[in-house]
C-alpha positions as CSV (number, residue, x, y, z in Angstrom):
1,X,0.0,0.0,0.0
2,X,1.6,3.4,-0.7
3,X,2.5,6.3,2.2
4,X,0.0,8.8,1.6
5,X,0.0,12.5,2.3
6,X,-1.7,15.9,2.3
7,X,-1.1,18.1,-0.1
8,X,-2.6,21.9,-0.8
9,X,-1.4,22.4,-4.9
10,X,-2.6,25.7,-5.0
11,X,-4.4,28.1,-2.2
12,X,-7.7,26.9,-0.8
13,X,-7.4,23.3,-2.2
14,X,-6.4,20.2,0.4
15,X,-5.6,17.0,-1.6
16,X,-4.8,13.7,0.3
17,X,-2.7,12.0,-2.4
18,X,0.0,8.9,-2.4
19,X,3.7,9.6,-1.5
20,X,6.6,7.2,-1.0
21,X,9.3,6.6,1.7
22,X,13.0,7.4,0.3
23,X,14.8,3.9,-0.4
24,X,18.1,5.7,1.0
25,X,19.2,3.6,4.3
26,X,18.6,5.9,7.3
27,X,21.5,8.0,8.1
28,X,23.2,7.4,11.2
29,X,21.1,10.0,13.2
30,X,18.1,9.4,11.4
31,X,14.6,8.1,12.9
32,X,11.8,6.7,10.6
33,X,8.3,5.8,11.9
34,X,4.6,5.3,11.5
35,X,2.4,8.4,11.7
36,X,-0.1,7.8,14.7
37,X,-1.9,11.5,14.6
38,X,-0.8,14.9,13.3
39,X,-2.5,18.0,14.5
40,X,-3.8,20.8,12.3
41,X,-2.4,24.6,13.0
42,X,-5.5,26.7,12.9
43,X,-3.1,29.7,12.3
44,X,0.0,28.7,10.2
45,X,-1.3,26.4,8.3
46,X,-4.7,28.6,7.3
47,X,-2.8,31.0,6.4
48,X,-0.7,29.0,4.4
49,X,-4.0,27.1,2.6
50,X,-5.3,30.4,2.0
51,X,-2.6,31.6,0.2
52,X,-1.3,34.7,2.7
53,X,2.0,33.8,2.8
54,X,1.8,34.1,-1.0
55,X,0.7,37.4,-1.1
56,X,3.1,38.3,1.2
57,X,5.9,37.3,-1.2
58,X,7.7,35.1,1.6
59,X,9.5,32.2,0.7
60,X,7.8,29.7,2.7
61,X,4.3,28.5,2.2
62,X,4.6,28.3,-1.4
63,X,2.2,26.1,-3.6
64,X,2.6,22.9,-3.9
65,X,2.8,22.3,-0.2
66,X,3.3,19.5,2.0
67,X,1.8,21.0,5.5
68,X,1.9,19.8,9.3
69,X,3.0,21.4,12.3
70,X,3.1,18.5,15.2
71,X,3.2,14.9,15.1
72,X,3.1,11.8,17.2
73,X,4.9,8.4,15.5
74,X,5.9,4.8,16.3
75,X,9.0,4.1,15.9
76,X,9.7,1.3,13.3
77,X,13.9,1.7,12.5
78,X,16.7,4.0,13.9
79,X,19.6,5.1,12.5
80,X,23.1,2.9,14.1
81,X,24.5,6.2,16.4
82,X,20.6,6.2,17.9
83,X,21.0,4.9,21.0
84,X,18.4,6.2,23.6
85,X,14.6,5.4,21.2
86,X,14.4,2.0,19.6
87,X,12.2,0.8,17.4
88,X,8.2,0.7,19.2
89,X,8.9,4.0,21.2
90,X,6.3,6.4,20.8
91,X,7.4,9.8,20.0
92,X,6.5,13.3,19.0
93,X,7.9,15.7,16.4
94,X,7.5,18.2,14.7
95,X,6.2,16.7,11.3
96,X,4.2,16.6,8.4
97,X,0.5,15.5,7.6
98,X,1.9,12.4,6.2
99,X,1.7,8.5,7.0
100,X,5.0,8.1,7.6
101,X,8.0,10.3,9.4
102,X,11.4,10.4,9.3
103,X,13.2,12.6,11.3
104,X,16.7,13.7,12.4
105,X,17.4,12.3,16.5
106,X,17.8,16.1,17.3
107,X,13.9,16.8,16.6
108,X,12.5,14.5,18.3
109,X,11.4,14.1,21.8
110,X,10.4,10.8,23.7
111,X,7.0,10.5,24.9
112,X,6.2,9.7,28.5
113,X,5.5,6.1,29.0
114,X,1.2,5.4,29.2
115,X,0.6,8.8,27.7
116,X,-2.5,9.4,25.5
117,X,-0.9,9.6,21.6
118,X,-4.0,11.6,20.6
119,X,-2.5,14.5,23.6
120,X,0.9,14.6,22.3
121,X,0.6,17.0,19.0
122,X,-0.8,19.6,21.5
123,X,3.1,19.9,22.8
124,X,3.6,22.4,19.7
125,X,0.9,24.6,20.5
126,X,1.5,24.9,24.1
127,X,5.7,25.7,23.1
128,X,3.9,29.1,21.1
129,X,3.4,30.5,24.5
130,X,5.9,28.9,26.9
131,X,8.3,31.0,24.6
132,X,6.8,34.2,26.5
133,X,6.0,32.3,30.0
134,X,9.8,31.7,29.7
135,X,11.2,35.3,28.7
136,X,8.6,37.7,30.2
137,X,9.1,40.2,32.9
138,X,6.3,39.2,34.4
139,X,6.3,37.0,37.7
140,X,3.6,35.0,39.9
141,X,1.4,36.1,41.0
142,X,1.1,39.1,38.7
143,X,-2.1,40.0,36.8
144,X,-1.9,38.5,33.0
145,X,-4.5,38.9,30.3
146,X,-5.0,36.5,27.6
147,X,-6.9,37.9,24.5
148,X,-8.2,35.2,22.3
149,X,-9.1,31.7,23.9
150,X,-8.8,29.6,20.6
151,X,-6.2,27.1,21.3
152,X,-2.9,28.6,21.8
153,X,-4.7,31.7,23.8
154,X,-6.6,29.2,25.9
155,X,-3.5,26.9,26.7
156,X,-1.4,29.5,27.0
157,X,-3.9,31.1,29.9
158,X,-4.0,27.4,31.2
159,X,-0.1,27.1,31.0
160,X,0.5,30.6,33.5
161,X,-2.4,30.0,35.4
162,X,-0.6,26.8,36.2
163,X,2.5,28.5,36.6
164,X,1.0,30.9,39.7
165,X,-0.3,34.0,38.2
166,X,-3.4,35.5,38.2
167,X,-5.1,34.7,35.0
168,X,-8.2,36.8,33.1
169,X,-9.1,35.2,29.5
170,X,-10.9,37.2,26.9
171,X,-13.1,36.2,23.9
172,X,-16.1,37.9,22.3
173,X,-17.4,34.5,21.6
174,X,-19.4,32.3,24.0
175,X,-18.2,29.2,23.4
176,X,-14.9,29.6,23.4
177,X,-15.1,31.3,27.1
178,X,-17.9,28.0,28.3
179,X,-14.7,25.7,27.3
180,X,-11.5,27.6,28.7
181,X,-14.2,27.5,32.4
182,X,-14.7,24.0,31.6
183,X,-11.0,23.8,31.3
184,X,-10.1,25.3,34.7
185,X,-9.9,29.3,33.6
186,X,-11.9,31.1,36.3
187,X,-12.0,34.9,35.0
188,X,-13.0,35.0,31.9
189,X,-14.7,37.9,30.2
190,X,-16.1,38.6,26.9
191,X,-14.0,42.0,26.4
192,X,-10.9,43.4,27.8
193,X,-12.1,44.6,31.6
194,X,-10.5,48.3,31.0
195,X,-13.1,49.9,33.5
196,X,-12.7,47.2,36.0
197,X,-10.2,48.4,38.8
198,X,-9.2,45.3,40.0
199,X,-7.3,45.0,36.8
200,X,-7.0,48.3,35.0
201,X,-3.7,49.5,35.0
202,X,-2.7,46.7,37.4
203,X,-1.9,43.8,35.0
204,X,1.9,43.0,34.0
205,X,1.1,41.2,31.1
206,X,-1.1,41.0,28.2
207,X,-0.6,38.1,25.8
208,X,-2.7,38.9,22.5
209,X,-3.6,36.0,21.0
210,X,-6.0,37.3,18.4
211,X,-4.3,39.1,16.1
212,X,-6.9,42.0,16.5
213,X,-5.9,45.6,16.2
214,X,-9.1,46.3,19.2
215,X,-7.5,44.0,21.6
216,X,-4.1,45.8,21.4
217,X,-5.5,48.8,22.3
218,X,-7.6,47.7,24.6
219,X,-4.7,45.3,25.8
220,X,-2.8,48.8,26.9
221,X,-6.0,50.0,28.4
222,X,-5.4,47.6,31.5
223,X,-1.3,47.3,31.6
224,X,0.6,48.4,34.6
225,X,3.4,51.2,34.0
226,X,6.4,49.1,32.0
227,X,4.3,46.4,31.2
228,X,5.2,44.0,28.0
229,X,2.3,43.0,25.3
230,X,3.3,40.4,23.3
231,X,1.7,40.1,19.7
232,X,1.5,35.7,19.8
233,X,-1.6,36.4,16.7
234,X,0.3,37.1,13.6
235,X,-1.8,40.2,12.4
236,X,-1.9,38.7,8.7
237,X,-4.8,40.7,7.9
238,X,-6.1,44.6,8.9
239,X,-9.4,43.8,10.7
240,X,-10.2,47.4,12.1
241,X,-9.7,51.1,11.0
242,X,-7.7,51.7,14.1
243,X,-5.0,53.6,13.2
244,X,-1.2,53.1,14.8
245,X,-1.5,56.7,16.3
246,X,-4.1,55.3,19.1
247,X,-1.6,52.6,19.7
248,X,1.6,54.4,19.9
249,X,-0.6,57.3,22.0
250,X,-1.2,54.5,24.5
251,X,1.9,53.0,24.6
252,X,3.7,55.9,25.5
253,X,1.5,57.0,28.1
254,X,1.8,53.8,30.0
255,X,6.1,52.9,28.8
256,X,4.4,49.7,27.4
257,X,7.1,47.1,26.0
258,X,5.4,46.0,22.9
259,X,6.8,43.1,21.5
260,X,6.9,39.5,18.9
261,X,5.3,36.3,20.6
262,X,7.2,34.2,17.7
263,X,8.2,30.8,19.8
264,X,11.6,31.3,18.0
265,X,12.9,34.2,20.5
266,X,14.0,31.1,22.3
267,X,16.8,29.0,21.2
268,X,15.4,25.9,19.3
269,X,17.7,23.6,21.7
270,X,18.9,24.2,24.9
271,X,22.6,25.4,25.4
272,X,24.8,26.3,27.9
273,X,23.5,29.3,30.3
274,X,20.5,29.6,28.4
275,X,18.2,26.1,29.2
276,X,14.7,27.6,28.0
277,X,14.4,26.5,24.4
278,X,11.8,25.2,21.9
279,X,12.8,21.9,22.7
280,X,13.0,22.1,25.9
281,X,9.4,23.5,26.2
282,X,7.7,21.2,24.9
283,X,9.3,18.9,26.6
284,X,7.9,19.9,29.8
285,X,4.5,20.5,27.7
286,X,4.2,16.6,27.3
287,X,4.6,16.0,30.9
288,X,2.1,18.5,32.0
289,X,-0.4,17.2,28.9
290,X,0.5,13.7,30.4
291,X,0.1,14.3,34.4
292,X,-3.4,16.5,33.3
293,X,-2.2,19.6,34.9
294,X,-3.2,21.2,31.6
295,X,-6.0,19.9,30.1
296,X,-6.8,19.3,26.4
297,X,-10.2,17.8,26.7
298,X,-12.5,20.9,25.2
299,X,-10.2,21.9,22.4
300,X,-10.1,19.1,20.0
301,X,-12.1,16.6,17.8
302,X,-10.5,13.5,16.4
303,X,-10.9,12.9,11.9
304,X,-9.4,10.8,9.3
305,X,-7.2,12.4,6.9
306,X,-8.4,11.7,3.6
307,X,-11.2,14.5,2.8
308,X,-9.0,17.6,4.1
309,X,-10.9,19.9,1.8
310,X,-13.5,19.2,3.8
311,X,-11.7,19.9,7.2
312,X,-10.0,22.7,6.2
313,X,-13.2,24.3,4.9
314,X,-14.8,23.9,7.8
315,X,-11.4,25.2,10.0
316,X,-11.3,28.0,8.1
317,X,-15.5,29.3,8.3
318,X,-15.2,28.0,12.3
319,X,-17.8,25.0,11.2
320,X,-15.7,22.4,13.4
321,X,-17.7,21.1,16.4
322,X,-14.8,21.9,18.3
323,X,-11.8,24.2,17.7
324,X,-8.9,21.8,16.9
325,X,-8.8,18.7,15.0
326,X,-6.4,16.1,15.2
327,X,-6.0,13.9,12.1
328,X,-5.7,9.8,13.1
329,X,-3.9,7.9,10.7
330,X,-4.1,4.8,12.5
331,X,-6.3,3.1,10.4
């Protein structure tokens, strides 16, 4: 039976098609495996199926393209300077929607023994904000607002709330705020609380997971003096007519640090004085998806991978029953 794969050939079209392993031997630090489930990126990879990255003339996300974003595998052969997986050993990476992996030993990390495979994709989504628990200013049990509770805001509130601070979610849609409650997230609003003084002009950090030019601005409304806002929604589109002036205004009244919530601040692997890295992260994301102290259970709805028209149609108009869908190639 061939490997089979997703492909998008051109923007707004999702094709699962056949592929085939390379008949090269592994390489020495190679690992090659059978895909168990891959998870679908509701914000890379939309934006790469509807063609932004495109219009933007960058260099990734071109047509044809072979997506993914996070991947857990069973190992089935290892390269002979692999010493420390064997073949059997479940493990995660970061790979493609495909039926197959293989891997370099350096990008990929062992899952914990017993843990749920359909959990472990979630690892990469939870490292998009560790990158900010991990660099920020901030400390518990200061005041942090999370704008946007689809999955990276609402792990990323679950991940500092974990972490000892003092957590308020925001998102103008219901259903999103009924599962980041049912998740564990206490305050949760529908708008920033910028006339609430329990918060307003108390909070140390405001991590804007939208990508809406409204909840920057409001975002400022609440921070302390010299607190950071990190941008973690890439702003791909203009969804507002605010202008930059009302930003700027309020970030200079208030000395706001305004800055990137791009993962890749951090080093991709750890290295000597500097521990906190991409790897590292999500590292420590499987064990705390593993022991349950951050819960996946609202976020995500299990499909097979061959109609992902279909599924990323329905990603893209918010049609899914639930906001995340993980892709089971088991079968």
């Amino acid at each position: 039976m061939s490997e089979m794969q997703i492909l998008f050939p051109k923007a707004e079209q999702a094709d699962y098609v056949p592929c085939e392993r390379s008949a090269n031997p592994l390489g020495a630090t190679e690992i090659s495996g059978k895909t168990l489930y891959t998870l679908i990126s509701n914000g890379t990879e939309l934006n790469v199926y509807v063609g932004n990255y495109v219009k933007e003339g960058l260099t990734w996300g071109q047509f044809p393209f072979v997506p993914g974003y996070a991947c857990a595998f069973v190992v089935d052969a290892v390269g002979a300077d692999v010493k420390d997986i064997k073949a059997g050993d479940t493990c995660f990476c970061v790979g493609l929607h495909r039926s197959f992996q293989r891997v370099e030993r350096a990008a990929v990390l062992p899952v914990p023994a017993g843990m749920d495979p359909t959990l472990v994709p979630f690892a990469r989504l939870m490292n998009v904000t560790m990158s900010t628990l991990t660099t920020t200013t901030a400390r518990p049990p200061a005041r942090v607002v999370v704008t946007g509770l689809g999955p990276i805001g609402v792990l990323g509130a679950l991940m500092f709330k974990r972490c000892g601070y003092r957590v308020t979610g925001v998102d103008p849609t219901a259903a999103r705020r009924e599962a980041a409650q049912r998740l564990g997230l206490d305050d949760v609003r529908a708008a920033v609380p910028t006339d609430d003084p329990a918060l307003a002009g108390k909070v140390s950090l405001v991590l804007e997971c939208s990508a809406h030019e409204q909840a920057v601005l409001d975002g400022l409304g609440v921070l302390e003096k010299r607190g950071e806002l990190v941008q973690v929604g890439v702003p791909m589109a203009r969804k507002t007519e605010i202008y930059a002036q009302q930003i700027l205004n309020k970030m200079f009244r208030t000395m706001a640090v305004i800055r990137s919530g791009s993962e890749w601040e951090v080093p991709k692997y750890p290295t000597d004085y500097r521990k906190n890295s991409n790897f590292g992260n999500m590292a420590a994301a499987l064990e705390w998806l593993h022991e349950g102290s951050v819960s996946v259970a609202e976020l995500f709805m299990i499909a097979p991978p061959d109609a992902p028209q279909q599924l990323y149609q329905d990603l893209l108009h918010q049609r899914t029953a639930k906001p995340a869908v993980v892709l089971d190639w088991t079968a």
